[in-house]
Residue frames as qw, qx, qy, qz and C-alpha x, y, z in Angstrom:
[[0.507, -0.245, -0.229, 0.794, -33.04, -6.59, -237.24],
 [0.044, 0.892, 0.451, -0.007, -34.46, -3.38, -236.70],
 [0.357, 0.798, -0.097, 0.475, -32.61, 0.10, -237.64],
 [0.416, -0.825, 0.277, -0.263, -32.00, 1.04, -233.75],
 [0.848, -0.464, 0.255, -0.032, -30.21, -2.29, -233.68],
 [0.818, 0.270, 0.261, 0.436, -27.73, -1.85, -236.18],
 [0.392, -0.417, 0.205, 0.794, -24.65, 0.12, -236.71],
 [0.363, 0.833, 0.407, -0.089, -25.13, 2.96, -237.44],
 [0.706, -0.112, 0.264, 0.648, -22.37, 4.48, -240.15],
 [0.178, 0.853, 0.170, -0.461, -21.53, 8.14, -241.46],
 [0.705, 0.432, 0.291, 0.482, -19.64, 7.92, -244.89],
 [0.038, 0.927, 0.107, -0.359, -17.46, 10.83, -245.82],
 [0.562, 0.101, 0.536, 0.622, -15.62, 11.14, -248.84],
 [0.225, 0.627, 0.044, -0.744, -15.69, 13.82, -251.46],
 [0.118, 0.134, -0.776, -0.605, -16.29, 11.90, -254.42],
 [0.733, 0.043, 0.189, -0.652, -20.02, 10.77, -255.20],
 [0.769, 0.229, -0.574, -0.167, -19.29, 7.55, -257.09],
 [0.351, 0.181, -0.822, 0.411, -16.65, 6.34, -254.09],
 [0.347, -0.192, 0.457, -0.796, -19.63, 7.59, -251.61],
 [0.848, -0.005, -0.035, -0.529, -22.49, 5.13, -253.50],
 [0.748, 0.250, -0.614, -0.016, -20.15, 2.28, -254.01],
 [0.038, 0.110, -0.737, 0.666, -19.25, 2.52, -249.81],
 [0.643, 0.025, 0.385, -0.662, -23.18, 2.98, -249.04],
 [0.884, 0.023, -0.277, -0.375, -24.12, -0.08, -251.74],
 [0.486, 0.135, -0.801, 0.323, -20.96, -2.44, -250.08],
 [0.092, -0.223, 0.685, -0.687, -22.35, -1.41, -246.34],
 [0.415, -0.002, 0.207, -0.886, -25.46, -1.83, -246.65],
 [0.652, 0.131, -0.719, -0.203, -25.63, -5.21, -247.81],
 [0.315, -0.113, -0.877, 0.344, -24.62, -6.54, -244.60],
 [0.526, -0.516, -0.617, -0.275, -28.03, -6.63, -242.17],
 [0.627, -0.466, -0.413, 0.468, -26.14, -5.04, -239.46],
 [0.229, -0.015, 0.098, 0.968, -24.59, -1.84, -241.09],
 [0.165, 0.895, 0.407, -0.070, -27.10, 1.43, -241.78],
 [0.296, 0.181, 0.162, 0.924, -25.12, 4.46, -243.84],
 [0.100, -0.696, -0.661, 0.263, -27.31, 7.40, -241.80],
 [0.068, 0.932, -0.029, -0.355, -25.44, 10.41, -243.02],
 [0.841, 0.295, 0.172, 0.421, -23.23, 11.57, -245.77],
 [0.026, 0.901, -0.120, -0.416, -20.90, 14.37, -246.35],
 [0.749, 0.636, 0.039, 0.182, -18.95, 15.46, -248.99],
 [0.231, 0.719, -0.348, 0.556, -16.08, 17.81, -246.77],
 [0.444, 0.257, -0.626, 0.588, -14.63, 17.70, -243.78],
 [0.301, -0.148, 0.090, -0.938, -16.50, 20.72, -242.39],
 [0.576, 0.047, -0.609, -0.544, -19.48, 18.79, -243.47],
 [0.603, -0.009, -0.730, 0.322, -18.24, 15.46, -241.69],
 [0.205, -0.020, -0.716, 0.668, -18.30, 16.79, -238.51],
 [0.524, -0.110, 0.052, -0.843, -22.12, 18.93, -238.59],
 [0.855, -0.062, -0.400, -0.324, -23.73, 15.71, -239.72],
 [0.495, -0.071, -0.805, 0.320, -21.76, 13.41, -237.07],
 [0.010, -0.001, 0.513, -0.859, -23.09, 16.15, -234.58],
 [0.598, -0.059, -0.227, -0.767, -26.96, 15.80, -236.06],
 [0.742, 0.251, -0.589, -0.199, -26.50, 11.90, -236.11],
 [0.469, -0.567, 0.620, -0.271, -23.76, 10.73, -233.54],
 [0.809, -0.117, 0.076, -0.571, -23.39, 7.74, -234.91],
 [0.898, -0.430, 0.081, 0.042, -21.93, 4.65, -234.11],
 [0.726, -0.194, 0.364, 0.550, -19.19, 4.63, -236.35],
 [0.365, 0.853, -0.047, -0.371, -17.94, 7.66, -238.89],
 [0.846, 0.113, 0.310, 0.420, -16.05, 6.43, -241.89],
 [0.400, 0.904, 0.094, -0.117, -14.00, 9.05, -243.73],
 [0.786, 0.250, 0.028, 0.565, -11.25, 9.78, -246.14],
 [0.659, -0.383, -0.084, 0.642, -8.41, 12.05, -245.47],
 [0.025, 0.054, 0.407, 0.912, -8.27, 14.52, -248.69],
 [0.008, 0.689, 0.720, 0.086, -11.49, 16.02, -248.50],
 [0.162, 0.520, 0.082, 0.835, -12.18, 20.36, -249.22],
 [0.515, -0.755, -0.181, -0.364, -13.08, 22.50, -246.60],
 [0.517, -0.573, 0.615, -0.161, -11.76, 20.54, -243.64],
 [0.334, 0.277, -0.901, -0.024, -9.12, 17.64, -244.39],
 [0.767, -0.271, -0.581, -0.020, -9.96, 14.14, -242.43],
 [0.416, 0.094, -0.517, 0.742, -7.45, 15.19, -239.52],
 [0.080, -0.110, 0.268, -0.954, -9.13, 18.31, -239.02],
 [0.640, -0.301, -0.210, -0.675, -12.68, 16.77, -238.97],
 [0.747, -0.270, -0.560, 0.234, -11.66, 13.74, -236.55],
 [0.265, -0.027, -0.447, 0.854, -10.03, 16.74, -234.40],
 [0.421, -0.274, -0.050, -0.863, -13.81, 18.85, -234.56],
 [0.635, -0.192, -0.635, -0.396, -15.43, 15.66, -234.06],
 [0.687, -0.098, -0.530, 0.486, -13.49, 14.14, -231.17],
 [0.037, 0.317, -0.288, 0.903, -13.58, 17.91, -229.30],
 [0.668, -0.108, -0.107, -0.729, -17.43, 17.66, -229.18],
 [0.853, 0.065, -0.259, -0.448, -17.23, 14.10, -228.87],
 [0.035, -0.782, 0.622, -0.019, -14.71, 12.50, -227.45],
 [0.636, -0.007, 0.761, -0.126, -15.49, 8.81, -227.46],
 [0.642, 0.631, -0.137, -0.414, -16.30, 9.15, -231.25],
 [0.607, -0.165, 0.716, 0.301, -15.30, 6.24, -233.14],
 [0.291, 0.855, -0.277, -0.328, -13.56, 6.90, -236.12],
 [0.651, 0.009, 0.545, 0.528, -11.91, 4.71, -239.42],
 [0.206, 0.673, -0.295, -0.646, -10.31, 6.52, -241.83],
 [0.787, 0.187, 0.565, 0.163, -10.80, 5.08, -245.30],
 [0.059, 0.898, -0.198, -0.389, -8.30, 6.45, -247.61],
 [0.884, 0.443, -0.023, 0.147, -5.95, 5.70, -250.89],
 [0.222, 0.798, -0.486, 0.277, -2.84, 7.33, -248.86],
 [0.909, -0.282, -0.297, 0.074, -0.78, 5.02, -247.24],
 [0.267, 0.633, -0.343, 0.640, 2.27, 7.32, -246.16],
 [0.576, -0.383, -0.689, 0.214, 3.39, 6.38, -242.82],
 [0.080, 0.119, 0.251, -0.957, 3.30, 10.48, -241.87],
 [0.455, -0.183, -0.184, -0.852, -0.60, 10.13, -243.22],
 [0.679, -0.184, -0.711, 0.015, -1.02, 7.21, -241.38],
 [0.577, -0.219, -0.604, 0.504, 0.31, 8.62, -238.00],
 [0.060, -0.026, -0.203, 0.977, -1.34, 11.73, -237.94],
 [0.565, -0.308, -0.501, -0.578, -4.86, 10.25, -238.49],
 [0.719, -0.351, -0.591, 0.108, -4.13, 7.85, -235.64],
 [0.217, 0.118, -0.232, 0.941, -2.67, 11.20, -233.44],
 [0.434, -0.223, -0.188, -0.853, -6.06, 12.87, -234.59],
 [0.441, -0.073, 0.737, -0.507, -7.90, 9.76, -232.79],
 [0.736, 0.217, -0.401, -0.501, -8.90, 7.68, -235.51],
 [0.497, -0.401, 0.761, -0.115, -9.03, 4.18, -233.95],
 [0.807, 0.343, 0.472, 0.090, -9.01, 2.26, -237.73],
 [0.156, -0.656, 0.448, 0.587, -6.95, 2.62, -240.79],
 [0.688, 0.053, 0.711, 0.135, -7.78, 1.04, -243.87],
 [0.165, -0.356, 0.462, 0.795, -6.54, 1.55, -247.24],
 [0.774, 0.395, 0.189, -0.458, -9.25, 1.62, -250.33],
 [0.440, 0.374, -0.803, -0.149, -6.89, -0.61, -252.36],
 [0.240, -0.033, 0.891, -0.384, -8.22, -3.09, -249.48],
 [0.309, -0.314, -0.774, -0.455, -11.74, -5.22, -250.98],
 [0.598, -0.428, -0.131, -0.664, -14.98, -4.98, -248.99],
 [0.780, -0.252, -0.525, 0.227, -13.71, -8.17, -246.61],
 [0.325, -0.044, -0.437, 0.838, -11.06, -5.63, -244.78],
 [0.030, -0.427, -0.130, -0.894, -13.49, -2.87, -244.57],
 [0.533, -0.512, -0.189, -0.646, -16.41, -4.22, -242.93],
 [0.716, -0.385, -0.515, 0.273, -14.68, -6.26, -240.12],
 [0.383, 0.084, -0.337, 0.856, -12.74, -2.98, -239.62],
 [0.287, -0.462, -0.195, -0.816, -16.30, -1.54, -239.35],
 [0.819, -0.448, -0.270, -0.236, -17.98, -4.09, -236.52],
 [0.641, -0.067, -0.448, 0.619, -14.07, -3.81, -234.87],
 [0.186, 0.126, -0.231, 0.947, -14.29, -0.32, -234.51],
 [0.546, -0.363, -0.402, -0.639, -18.10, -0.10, -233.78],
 [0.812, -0.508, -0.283, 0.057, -17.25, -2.51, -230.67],
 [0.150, -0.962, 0.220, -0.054, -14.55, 0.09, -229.48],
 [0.626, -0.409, 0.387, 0.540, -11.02, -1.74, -230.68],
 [0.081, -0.769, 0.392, 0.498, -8.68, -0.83, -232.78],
 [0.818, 0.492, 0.297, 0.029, -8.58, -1.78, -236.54],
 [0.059, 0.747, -0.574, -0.329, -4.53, -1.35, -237.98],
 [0.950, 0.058, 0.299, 0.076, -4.44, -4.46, -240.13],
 [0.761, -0.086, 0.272, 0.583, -0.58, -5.88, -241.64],
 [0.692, 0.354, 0.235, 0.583, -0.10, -3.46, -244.18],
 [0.179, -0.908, -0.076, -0.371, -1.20, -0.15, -242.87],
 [0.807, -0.556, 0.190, 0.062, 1.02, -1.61, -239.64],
 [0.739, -0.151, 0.281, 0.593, 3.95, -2.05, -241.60],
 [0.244, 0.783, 0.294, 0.491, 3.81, 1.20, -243.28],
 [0.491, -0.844, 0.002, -0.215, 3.60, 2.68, -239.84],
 [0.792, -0.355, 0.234, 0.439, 7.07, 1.10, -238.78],
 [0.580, 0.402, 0.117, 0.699, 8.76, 2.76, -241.39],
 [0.198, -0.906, -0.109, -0.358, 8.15, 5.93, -239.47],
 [0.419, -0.892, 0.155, -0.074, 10.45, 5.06, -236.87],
 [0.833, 0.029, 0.140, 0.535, 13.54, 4.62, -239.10],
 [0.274, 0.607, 0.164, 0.727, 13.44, 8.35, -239.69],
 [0.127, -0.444, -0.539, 0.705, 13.78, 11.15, -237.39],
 [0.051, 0.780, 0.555, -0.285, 11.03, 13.69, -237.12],
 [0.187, 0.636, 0.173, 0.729, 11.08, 16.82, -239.64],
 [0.160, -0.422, -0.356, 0.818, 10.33, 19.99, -237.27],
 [0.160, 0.781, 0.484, -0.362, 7.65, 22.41, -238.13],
 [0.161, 0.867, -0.127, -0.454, 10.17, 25.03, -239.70],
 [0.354, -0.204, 0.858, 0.312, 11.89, 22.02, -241.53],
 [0.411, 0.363, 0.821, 0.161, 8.61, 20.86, -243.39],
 [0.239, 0.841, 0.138, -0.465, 7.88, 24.89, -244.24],
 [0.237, 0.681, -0.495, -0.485, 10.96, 25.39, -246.26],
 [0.298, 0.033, 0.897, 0.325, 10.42, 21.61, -247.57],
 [0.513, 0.610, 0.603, 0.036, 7.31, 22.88, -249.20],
 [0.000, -0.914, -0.012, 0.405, 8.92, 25.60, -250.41],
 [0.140, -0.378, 0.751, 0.523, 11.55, 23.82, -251.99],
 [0.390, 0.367, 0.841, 0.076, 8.51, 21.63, -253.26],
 [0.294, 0.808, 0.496, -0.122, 7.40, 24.82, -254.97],
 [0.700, 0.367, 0.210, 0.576, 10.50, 25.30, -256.91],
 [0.176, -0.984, 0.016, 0.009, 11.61, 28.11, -254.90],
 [0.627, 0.353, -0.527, 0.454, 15.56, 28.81, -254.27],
 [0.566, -0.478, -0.550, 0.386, 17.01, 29.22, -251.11],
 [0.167, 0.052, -0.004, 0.985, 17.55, 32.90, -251.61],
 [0.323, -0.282, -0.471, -0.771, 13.69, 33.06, -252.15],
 [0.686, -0.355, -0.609, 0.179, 12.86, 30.65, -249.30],
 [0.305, -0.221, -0.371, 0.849, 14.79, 33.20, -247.10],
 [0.081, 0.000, 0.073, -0.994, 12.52, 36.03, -247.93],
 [0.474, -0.363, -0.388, -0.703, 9.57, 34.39, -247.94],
 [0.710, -0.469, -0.512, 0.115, 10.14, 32.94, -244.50],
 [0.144, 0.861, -0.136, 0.468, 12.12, 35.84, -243.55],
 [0.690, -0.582, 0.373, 0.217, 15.51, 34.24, -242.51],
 [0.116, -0.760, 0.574, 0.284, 18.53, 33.95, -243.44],
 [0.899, 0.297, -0.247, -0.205, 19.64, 31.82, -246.43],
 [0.171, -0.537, 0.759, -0.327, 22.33, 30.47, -243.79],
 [0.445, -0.125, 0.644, -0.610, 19.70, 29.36, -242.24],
 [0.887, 0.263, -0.020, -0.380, 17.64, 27.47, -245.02],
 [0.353, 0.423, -0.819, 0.162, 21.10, 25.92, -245.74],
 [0.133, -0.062, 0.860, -0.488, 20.75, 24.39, -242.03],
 [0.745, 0.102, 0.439, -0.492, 17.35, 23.46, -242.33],
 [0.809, 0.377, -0.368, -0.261, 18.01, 21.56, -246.07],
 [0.209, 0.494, -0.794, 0.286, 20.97, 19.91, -244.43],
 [0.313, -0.203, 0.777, -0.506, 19.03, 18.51, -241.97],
 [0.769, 0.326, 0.124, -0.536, 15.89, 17.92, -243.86],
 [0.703, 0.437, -0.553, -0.094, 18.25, 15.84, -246.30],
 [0.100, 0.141, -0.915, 0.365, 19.81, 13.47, -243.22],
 [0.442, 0.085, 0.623, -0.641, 16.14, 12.95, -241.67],
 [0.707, 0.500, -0.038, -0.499, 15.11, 11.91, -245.05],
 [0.731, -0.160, 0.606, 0.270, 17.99, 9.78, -245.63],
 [0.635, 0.770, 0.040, 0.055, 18.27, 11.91, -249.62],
 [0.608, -0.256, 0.058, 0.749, 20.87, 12.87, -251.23],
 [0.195, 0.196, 0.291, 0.916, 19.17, 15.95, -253.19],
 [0.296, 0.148, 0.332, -0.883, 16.27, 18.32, -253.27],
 [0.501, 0.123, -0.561, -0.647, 14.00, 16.29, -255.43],
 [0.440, -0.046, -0.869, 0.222, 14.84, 13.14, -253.77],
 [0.031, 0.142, 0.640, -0.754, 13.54, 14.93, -250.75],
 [0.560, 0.204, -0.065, -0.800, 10.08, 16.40, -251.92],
 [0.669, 0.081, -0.678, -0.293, 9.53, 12.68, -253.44],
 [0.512, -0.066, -0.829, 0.214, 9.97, 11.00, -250.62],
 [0.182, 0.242, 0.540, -0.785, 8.29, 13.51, -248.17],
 [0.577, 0.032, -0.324, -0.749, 5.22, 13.33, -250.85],
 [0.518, 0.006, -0.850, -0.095, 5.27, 9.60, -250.59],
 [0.395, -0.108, -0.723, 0.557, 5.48, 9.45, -246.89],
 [0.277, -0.824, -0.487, -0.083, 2.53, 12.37, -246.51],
 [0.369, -0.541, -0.372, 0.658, 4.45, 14.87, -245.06],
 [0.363, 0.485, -0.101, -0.790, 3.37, 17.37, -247.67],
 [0.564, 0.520, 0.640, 0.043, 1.32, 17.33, -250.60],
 [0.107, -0.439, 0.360, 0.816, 1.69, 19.08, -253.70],
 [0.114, -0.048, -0.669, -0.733, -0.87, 19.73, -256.52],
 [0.729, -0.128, -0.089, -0.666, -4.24, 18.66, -256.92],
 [0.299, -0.193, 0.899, -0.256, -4.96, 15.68, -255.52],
 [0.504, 0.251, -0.702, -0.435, -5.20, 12.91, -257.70],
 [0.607, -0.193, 0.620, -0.458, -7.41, 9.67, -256.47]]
């Protein structure tokens, strides 16, 4: 099989170990070629533009530009761009904003080299790669209703061990008004406190908080 006739795959990840241990698992199979790497988001998207190639793998946490924001550069420029995120978050808010962004695969890196590379020759032949568990993750999304925009501010805010007196002045409203947004934020979450919340919106991806631990 000659190079032109084999998928051709862009790896992006910001770890170097997780980057050789993807290029030595692809590259095994006789069909796969790893043509570009990147280390950032940013990154991710020059090299798909240098490259184009058949299929871009990348993970989600990455400096510079997240995963989102490099499937959203990619896809502008590209729009047919076939994209699998490969990623240790499984949160069904990081799950549904990858597939939003136009990622048209999902697979978790708890998952062995079997899931990976069919999800690689699925999404290479232009379907869609959401296999059981990533899929049932995703369903939990639509027992909950949607945060809002100014809902998930003052949730990171509480996540950063503000009060609500503080919250008000750094979002500059009324601590009525954070009241009404925690209220809600706590029924759309299904908590019964502010911790609870921030835990369970971590879990679920809708914020993050700290370094980011892989």
């Amino acid at each position: 099989m000659t190079p032109r006739s084999r998928i051709s795959i862009l790896i992006a990840d910001d770890h170097f170990i997780v980057r050789s241990g993807l290029v030595a698992v692809i590259q095994s199979e006789p069909d796969l070629l790893v043509v570009a790497q990147a280390s950032d988001g940013a990154q991710a998207a020059e090299l798909y533009a240098r490259h184009q190639p058949d299929v871009a793998l990348l993970d989600l946490r990455m400096p510079i530009k997240n995963g989102n924001d490099a499937i959203e550069l990619i896809r502008r420029d590209f729009p047919q761009a076939r994209i699998l995120v490969l990623t240790a978050y499984s949160g069904d808010e990081d799950i549904h904003r990858a597939l939003e962004a136009g990622a048209r695969g999902y697979v978790l890196k708890s998952s062995t080299g079997d899931g990976l590379i069919p999800a690689i020759r699925a999404v290479a032949a232009g379907d869609h790669w959401i296999p059981q568990d990533v899929a049932s993750r995703l369903a939990v999304r639509s027992a909950y209703e949607a945060l809002t925009q100014r809902e998930i501010e003052v949730l990171r805010e509480i996540a950063s061990g503000r009060a609500n007196k503080e919250i008000a002045q750094h979002l500059a409203i009324s601590e009525h008004t954070v009241k009404d947004h925690l209220k809600n934020i706590l029924g759309k979450l299904q908590v019964a406190g502010r911790t609870e919340a921030v835990t369970a919106a971590v879990r679920r991806g809708i914020i993050e908080i700290g370094p980011v631990v892989k």
